[in-house]
C-alpha positions, 0 to 999 in steps of 0.5 A: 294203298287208298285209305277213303277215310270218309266221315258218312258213316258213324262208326262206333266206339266199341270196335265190334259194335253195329251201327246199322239200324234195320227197318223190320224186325220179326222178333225170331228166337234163335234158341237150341231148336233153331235149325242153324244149318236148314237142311230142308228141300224148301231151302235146298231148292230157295239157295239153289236158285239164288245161287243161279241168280246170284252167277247170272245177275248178282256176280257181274252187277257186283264186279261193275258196282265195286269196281271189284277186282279180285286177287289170289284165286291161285291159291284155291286151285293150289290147296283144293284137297286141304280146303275140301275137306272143311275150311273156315275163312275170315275177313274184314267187313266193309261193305253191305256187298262185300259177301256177294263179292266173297262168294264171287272169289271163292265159286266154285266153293259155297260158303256158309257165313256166320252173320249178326242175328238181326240181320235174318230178323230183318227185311233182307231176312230170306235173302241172308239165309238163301245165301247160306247165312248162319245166325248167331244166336243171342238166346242163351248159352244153349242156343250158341252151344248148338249152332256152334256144334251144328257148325263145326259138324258142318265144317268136319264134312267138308262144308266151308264157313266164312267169318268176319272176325272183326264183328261188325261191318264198318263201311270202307273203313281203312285199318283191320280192327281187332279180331273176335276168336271165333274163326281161329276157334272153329279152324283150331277145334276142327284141326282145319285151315283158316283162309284169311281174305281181305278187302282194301280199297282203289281211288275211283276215277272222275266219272265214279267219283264226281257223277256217281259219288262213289268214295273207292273202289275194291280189291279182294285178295285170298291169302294162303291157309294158315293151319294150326299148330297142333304143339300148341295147348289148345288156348295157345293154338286159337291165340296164335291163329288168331294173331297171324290171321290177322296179320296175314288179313292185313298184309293182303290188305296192303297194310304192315301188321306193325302200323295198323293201329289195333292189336289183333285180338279184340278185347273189348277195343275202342275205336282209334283215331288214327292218321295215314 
């Protein structure tokens, strides 16, 4: 276990905060009219594209900038049946790359992924959505309604939707924050596995650290589909997904449930200051 505890980054105390700050902001509404899921050709041909870019250019500039190493890809071949009828995932979130090297561990699978809006109000705005980025909207009730029937729509059909439970991104931070009940919302009212994946983090060597100031290298390890327990009343049912994906997310993260110094579940949690 490598924890790079570094202090460049300035880490919230809400535990779900943001503390990224984009350069443009387009002012979209993202309201019940906001086509969540862009079924256009327009998109369908920009997200075929980029997903050939992404194979070509963007996988191995991923694998080589992250030192990223990827762990568990068994796992997909073994439940391939199970996760092509419709699987929701979930993992930390510590890189502003670490989706590009979650679509790497996943292919031949597609995912969507459920993003903060702001970032498809802002200048990486295109790039998001032709990676199937989702925003989640902040209009109004009427506006989560549908993105949230639009999503689990999707997931029925078979379609594959990420989630990063812990709610924002938080650079090479060690420990796994609480989570939101989002993704064990979607796995338990589907009747679908959620598939915890985890980052965690490698010492660079001499030449990455010293010449190119990298402060760790990634691991990308895919875990086992956790599915719900359907003699569960449904409230139940989401608490313990969200319980043992969060364990299971740290355990793949080299870390004991039982150390970590959050509790799984997000309830408006402060930042801990704790000691490896």
């Amino acid at each position: 276990m490598f924890d790079p505890k570094t202090d460049k980054y300035p880490y919230p105390e809400d535990t779900a905060a943001h503390y990224i700050h984009l350069k443009e902001n387009v002012g979209t509404v993202f309201d019940e009219t906001y086509p969540y899921f862009d079924e256009s050709k327009k998109m369908k041909r920009k997200q075929g594209l980029t997903r050939f870019l992404l194979r070509v250019f963007a996988f191995p500039l991923c694998r080589i900038r992250l030192g990223l190493r990827v762990k568990g890809r068994a796992v997909l071949k073994k439940y391939k049946d199970q996760l092509r009828q419709g699987v929701v995932s979930c993992s930390n979130h510590v890189h502003f790359w670490d989706f590009i090297a979650t679509m790497y561990a996943l292919r031949p699978f597609k995912p969507y992924v459920l993003v903060w809006p702001e970032n498809v109000r802002g200048e990486n705005r295109n790039l998001i959505r032709s990676v199937r980025g989702v925003p989640v909207p902040d209009s109004g009730h009427r506006a989560l309604h549908a993105m949230s029937e639009q999503t689990k729509n999707k997931i029925k059909s078979g379609e594959w939707v990420h989630i990063y439970a812990e709610g924002s991104m938080w650079e090479y931070y060690w420990p796994i924050r609480p989570f939101k009940d989002g993704a064990a919302y979607y796995a338990a009212v589907t009747d679908r596995p959620l598939l915890p994946l985890a980052f965690s983090y490698r010492k660079p060597g001499f030449i990455r650290r010293v010449l190119f100031h990298q402060i760790a290298l990634f691991n990308l390890c895919i875990g086992e589909p956790l599915f719900p327990n359907l003699s569960l009343a449904f409230e139940e049912r989401k608490r313990d997904l969200v319980r043992r994906s969060h364990e299971a997310v740290c355990r793949l993260a080299g870390i004991d449930p039982a150390q970590n110094p959050y509790p799984p579940r997000y309830q408006n949690s402060k930042r801990v200051h704790y000691e490896t």
